[in-house]
C-alpha positions as CSV (number, residue, x, y, z in Angstrom):
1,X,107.1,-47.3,30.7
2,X,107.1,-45.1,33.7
3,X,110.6,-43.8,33.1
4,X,109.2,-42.6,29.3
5,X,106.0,-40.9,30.7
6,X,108.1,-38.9,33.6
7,X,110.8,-38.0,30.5
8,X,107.7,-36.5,28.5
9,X,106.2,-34.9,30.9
10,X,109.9,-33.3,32.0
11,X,110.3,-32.5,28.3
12,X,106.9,-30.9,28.3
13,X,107.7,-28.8,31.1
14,X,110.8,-27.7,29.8
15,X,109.3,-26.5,26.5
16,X,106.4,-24.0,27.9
17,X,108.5,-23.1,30.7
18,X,111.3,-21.7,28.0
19,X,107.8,-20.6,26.0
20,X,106.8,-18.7,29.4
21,X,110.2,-17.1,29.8
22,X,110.4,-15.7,26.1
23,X,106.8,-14.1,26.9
24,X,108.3,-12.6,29.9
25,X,106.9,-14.4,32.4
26,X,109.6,-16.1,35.0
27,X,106.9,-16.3,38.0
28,X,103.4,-17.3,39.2
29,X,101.8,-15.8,42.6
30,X,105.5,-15.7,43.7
31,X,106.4,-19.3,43.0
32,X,109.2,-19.8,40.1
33,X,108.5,-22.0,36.9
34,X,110.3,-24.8,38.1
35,X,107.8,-25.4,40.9
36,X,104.8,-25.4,38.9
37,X,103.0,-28.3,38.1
38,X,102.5,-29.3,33.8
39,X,98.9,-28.8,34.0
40,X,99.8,-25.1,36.2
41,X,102.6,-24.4,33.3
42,X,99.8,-25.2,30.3
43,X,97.2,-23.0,32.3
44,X,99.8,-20.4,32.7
45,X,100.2,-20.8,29.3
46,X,96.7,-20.9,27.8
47,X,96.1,-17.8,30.1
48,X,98.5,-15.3,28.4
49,X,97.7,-16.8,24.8
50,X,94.4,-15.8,25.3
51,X,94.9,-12.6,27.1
52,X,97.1,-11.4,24.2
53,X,95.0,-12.6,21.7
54,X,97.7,-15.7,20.3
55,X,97.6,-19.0,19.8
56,X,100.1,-21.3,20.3
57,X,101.4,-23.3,16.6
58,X,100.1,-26.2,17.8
59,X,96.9,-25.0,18.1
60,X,94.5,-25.1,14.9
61,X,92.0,-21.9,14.0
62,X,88.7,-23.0,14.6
């Protein structure tokens, strides 16, 4: 079980850090992707979403 949770949560990262990179984005507060934390990457994330007025496809509209 722990093995499956640390693969998702790898897999996770991967995805919105190759989400980040197509936005441009390849650092935070001089610290590269890679060292960020998921819930930093998803923050990161959220952040230029909503600054640019996007949302992600897996979010609905509401």
């Amino acid at each position: 079980m722990g093995n499956l949770l640390r693969n998702a949560v790898q897999l996770k990262r991967k995805k919105l850090m190759n989400k980040l990179i197509n936005c441009g984005i390849y650092k935070k507060n001089n610290k590269h992707l890679y060292e960020l934390t998921l819930s930093e990457l998803e923050k990161e994330y959220k952040i230029y979403m909503d600054t640019n007025g996007l949302m992600s496809h897996s979010e609905g509209r509401g």
